[in-house]
C-alpha positions in Angstrom: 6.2 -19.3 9.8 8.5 -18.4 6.8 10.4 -21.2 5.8 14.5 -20.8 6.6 16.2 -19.0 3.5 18.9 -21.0 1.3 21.9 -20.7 2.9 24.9 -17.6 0.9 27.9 -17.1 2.0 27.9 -13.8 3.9 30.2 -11.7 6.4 29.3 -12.4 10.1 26.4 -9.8 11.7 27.3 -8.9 15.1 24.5 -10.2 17.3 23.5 -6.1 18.3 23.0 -5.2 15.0 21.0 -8.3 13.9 19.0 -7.6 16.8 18.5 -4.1 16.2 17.1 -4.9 12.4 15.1 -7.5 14.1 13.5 -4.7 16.2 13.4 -2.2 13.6 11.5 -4.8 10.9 9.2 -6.4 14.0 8.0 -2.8 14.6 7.6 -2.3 10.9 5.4 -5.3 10.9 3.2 -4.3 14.1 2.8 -0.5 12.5 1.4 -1.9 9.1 -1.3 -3.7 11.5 -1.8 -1.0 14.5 -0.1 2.1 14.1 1.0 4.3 11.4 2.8 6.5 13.8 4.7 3.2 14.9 5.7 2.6 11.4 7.0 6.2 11.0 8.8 5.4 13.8 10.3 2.2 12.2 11.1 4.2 9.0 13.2 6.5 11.3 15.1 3.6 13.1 15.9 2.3 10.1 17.7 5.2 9.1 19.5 5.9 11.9 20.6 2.0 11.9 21.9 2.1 8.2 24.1 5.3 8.7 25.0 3.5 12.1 26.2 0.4 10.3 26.5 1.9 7.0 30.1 -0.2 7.0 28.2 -3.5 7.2 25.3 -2.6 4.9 25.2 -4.7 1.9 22.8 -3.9 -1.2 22.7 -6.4 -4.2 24.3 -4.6 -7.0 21.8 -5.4 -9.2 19.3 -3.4 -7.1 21.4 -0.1 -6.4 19.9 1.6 -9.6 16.3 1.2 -8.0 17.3 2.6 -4.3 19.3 5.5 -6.6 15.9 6.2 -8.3 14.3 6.5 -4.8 16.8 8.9 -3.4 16.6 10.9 -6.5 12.7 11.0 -6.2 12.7 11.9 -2.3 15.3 14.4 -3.2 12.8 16.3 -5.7 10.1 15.7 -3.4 12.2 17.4 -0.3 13.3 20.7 -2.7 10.4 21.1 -5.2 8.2 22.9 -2.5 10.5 25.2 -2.0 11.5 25.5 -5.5 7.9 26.2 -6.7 7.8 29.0 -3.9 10.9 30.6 -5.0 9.5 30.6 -8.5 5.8 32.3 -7.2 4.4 28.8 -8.6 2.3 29.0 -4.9 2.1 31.7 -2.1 3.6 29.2 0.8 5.1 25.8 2.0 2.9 22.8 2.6 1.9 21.9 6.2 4.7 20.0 7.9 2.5 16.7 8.1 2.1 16.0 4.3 5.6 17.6 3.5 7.3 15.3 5.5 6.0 12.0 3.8 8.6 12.6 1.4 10.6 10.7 4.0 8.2 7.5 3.3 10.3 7.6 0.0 13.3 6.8 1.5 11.8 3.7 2.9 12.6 1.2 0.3 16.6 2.1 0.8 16.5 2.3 4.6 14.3 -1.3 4.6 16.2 -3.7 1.8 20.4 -2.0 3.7 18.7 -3.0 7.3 17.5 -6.7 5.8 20.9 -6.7 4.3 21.4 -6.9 8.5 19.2 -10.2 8.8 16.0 -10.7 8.5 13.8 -13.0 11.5 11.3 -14.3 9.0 9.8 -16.8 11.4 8.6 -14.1 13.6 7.6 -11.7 11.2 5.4 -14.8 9.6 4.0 -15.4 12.7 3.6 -11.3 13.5 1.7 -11.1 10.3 -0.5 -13.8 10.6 -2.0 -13.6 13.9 -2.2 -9.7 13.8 -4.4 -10.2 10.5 -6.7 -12.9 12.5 -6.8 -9.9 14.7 -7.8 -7.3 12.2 -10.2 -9.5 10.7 -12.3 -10.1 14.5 -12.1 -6.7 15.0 -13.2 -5.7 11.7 -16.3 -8.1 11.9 -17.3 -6.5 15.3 -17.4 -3.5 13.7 -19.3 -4.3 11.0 -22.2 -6.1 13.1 -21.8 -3.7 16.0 -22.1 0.2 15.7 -18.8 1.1 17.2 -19.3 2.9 20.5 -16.3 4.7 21.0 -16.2 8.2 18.7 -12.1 8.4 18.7 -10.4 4.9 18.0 -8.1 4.1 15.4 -4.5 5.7 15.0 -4.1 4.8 19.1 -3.8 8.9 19.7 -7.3 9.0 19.7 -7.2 12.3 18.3 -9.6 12.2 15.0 -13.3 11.5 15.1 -14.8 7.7 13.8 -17.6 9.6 12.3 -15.5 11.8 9.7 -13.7 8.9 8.0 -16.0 5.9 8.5 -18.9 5.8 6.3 -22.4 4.5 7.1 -22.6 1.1 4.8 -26.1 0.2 6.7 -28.8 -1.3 5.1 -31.9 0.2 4.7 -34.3 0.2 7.7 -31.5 -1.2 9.9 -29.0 0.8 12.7 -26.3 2.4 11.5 -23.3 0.3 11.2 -19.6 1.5 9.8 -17.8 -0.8 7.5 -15.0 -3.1 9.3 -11.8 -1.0 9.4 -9.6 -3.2 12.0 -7.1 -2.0 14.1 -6.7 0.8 11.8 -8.5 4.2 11.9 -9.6 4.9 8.0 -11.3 1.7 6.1 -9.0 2.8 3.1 -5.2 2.1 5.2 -6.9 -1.3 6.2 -8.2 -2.7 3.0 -5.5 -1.0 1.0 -3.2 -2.9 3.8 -4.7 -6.4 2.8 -4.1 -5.8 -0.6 -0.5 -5.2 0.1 -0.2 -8.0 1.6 -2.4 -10.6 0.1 0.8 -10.5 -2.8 2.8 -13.3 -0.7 0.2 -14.9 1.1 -1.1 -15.8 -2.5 2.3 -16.9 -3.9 2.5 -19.0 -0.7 -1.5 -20.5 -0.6 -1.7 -21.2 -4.4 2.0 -22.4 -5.5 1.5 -26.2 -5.2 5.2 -26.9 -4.1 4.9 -24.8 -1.1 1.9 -27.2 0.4 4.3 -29.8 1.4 5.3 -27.2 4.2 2.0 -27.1 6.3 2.2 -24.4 8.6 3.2 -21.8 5.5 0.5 -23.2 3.6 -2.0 -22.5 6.1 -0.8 -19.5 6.9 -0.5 -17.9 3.5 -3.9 -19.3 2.4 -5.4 -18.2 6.0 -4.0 -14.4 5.1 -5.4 -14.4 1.7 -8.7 -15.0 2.7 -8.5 -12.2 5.5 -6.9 -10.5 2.8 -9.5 -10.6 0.5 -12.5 -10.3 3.1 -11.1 -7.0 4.4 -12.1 -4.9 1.7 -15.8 -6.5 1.3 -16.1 -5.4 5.0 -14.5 -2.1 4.1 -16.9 -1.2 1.0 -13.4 -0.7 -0.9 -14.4 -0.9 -4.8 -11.0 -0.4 -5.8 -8.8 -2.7 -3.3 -11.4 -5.5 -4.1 -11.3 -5.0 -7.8 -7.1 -5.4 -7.2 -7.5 -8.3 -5.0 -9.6 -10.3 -8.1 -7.2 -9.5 -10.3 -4.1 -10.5 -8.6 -6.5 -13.6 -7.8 -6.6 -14.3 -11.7 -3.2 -13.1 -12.8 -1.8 -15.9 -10.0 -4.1 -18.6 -11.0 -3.3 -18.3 -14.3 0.5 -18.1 -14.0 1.1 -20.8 -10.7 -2.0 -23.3 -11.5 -3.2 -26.4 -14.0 -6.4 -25.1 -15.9 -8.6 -27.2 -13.9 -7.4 -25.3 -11.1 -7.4 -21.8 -12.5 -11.2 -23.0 -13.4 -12.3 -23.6 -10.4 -10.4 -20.6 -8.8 -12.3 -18.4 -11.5 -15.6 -19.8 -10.9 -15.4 -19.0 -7.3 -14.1 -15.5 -7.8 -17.3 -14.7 -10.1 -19.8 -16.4 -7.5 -18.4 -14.5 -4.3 -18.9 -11.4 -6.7 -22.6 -12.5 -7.4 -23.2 -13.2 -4.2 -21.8 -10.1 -2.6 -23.5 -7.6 -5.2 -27.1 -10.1 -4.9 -26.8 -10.6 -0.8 -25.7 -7.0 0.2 -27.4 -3.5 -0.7 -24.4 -1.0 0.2 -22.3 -2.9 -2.3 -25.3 -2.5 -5.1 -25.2 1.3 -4.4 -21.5 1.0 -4.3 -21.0 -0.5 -8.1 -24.0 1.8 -8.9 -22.3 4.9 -8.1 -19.1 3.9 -10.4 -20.3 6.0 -13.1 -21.6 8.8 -11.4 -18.1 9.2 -9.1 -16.1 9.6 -12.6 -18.9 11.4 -14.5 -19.0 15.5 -14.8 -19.4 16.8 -10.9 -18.4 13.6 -9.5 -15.6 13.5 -6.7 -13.3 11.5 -8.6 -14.2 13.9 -11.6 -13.3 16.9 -9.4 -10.3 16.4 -8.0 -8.8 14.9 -11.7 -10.0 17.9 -13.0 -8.4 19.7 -10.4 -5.1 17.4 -11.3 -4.9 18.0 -14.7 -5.1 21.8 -14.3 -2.4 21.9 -11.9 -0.1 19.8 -14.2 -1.3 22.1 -16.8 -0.1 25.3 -15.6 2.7 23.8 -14.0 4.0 20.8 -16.6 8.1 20.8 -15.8 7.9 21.4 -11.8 4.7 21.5 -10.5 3.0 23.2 -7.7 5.7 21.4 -5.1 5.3 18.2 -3.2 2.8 18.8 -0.8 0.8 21.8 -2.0 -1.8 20.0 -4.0 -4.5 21.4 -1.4 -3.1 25.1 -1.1 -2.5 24.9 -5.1 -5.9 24.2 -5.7 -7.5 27.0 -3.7 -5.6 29.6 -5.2 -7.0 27.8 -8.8 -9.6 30.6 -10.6 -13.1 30.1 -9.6 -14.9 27.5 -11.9 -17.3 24.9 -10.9 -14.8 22.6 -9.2 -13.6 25.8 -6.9 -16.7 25.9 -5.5 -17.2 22.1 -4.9 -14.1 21.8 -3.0 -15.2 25.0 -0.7 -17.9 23.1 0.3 -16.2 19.3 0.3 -12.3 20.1 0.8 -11.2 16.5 1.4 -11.5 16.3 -2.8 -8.9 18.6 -3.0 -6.5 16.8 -1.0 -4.7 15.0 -3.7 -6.1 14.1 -7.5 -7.3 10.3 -6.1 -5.2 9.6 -8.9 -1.7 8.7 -7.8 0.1 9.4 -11.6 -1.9 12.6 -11.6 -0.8 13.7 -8.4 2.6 13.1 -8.5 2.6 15.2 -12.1 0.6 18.0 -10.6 2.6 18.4 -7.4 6.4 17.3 -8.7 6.3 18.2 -12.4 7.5 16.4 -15.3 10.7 15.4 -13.2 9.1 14.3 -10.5 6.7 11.8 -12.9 9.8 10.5 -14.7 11.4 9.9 -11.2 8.3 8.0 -10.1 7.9 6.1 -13.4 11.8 4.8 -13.3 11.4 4.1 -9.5 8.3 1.5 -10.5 9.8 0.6 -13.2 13.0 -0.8 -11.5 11.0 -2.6 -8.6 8.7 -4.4 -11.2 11.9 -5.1 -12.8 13.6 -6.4 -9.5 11.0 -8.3 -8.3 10.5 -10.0 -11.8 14.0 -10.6 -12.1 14.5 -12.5 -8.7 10.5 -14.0 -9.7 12.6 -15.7 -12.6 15.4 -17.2 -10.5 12.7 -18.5 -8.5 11.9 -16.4 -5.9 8.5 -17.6 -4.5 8.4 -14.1 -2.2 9.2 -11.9 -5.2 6.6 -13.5 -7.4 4.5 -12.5 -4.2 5.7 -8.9 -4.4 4.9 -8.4 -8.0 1.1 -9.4 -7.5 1.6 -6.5 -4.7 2.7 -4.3 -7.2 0.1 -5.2 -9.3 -2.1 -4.2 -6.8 -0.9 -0.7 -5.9 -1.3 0.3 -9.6 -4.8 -0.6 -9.6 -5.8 1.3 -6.5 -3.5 3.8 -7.8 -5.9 5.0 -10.7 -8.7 6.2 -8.3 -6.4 6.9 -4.7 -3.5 8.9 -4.4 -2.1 5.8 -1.7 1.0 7.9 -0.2 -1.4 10.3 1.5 -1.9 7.5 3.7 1.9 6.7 5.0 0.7 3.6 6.7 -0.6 2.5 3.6 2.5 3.5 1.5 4.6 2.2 4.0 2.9 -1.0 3.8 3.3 -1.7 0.4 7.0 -0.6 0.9 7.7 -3.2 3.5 6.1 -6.0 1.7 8.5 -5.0 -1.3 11.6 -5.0 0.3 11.3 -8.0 2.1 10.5 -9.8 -0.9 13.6 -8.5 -3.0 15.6 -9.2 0.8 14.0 -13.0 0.3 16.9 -15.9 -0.4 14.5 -18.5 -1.5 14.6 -22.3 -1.2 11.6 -23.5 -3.2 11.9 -22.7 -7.0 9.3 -21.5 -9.4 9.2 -24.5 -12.0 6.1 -26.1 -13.3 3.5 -26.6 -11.0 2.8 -30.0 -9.3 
């Protein structure tokens, strides 16, 4: 689907270990549609290849500073629980589950030494595209049709469709849950789209790129998915993200008449979904009231800030947001979490979070880490890198959800974003980003 990259001068691959990246970023791409369990599982091949073939691993200089900021962050991540124990900051360790996604930081070094390996772009295009034509038939089953089955999702079958799915039904009418894919939580599979509707819209609205037909269709067929996915979802901020990255492409990669009519249609699908459907009325309707005093969004800030508070150089340990918050003194938003203890799973605030559980350190870490990719992706964006300008949008993207979700609670979600990231730094581009035709 891809198109071939330029060709660089490079050191043979042996044919095993191209294969083996093949396998490891095919999996990669299968996970971020099916399975998060399979994409931990990629994550973990992908480690064990690069300190098989650590020899033949080659990272751009330019971008060693960035995977040096994302060893240094998984590093704090790793010891900060067990620092904040050691200094009676919390009365135990974090449950192995959510300590162990401090592995999922380690992802963007393990992904951009294995594409260093080769990369089969044609069949990751191809993965991509038809597993999001996929997600999107399933999803509009489920939207129409009350799902029958009460476990389905993660492929283990072990957590109930009723606790994560919400009822988005209209009034009078059977209960229907939003659209949610292959995935098992509507949040992984809009947050998902938005990850990757950052190439599919480099590669649908860049007018150079339309002289290849199958890539045009196919990145202009994904954004669309892309963008549907989190109407059927009932995902306020994923939808808010994929308008903007909408806009800030338009305006960068099109001629005003363009961007016009781009713009217009943005503003009418928004009219039209708010007009045509009630659960999305009720859905901008309760903006106010989620941030406002007692709200969830309020609650678990609230909770945020007062961890960060009490602990402003370390934090409570990476991990131990939950426990941390329990052990809070009793004030209004103690007893809302008793009663509603999925707000205290993280601050729904991904800046907050990280400062509450990792401390100052940890925040600078994170900040530097973002930093350096915006400032990767830009620079390869410059040298015209269609993918990277791709990647950007992406990045875009994940700091907009980031102000209301905490997105590494989900790994198949952070590891998403991750994947989209690399390959677009990985990308050797033929097609240059001049002035548009």
């Amino acid at each position: 689907m891809a198109p071939t990259p330029a060709a660089e001068p490079e050191r043979p691959r042996p044919a095993r270990l191209r294969l083996a990246a093949a396998a490891v970023m095919l999996a990669w791409a299968l996970g971020s549609l099916f399975s998060e369990a399979l994409q931990q599982i990629a994550l973990g091949g992908a480690i064990v290849l690069c300190a098989f073939a650590w020899k033949r691993v080659e990272v751009d200089r330019e971008l060693r500073p960035l995977l040096w900021a994302a060893g240094a962050l998984a590093f704090w991540q790793a010891a900060s629980p067990f620092v904040s124990l050691a200094l009676g900051n919390v009365a135990s360790l974090p449950r192995a589950a959510r300590y162990g996604q401090f592995a999922d930081t380690l992802a963007p070094i393990a992904l951009l030494a294995v594409s260093s390996l080769g990369v089969p772009w044609r069949a990751l295009g191809w993965t991509l595209c038809l597993g999001w034509i996929g997600e999107l038939a399933v999803s509009l089953f489920q939207s129409a049709v009350r799902w029958p089955l009460d476990h389905l999702g993660s492929w283990d079958f072990s957590e109930s469709v009723a606790r994560a799915r919400e009822n988005f039904a209209e009034p009078g009418e059977p209960p229907r849950y939003p659209g949610v894919g292959f995935h098992f939580h509507r949040l992984r599979f809009s947050n998902a789209a938005i990850a990757t509707l950052g190439p599919a819209l480099a590669v649908a609205l860049y007018g150079r790129v339309r002289r290849h037909k199958q890539l045009w269709v196919a990145g202009t067929l994904v954004t669309v998915i892309a963008l549907i996915s989190p109407m059927l979802a009932y995902a306020r901020s994923a939808l808010a993200a994929g308008f903007l990255m909408i806009l800030i492409a338009a305006l960068v990669a099109l001629r005003a008449r363009e961007r016009a009519i781009i713009i217009a249609l943005l503003i009418a699908a928004g009219a039209v979904g708010y007009l045509m459907s009630e659960p999305w009325r009720q859905r901008v309707a309760s903006l106010d009231e989620n941030f406002l005093e007692g709200g969830d969004r309020a609650v678990s800030m609230k909770l945020g800030a007062r961890l960060a508070e009490e602990h402003p150089l370390l934090g409570v340990g990476f991990g131990n947001f939950k426990s941390a918050a329990f052990e809070l003194p009793d004030s209004m938003e103690s007893q809302i979490i008793r009663e509603n203890d999925t707000l205290a799973t993280s601050a729904h605030n991904y800046w907050l979070t990280v400062f509450a559980e990792t401390g100052l350190l940890g925040l600078l870490l994170a900040l530097l880490f973002h930093a350096l990719l915006a400032r990767a992706l830009f620079a390869r964006c410059r040298r015209g890198s269609l993918l990277a300008f791709g990647g950007l949008l992406s990045w875009v993207g994940y700091q907009v959800i980031s102000l209301s979700h905490y997105i590494p609670f989900h790994s198949g979600t952070q590891l998403t974003f991750v994947f989209v990231w690399a390959l677009c730094l990985a990308w050797r581009p033929r097609e240059v980003l001049g002035a548009p035709e």
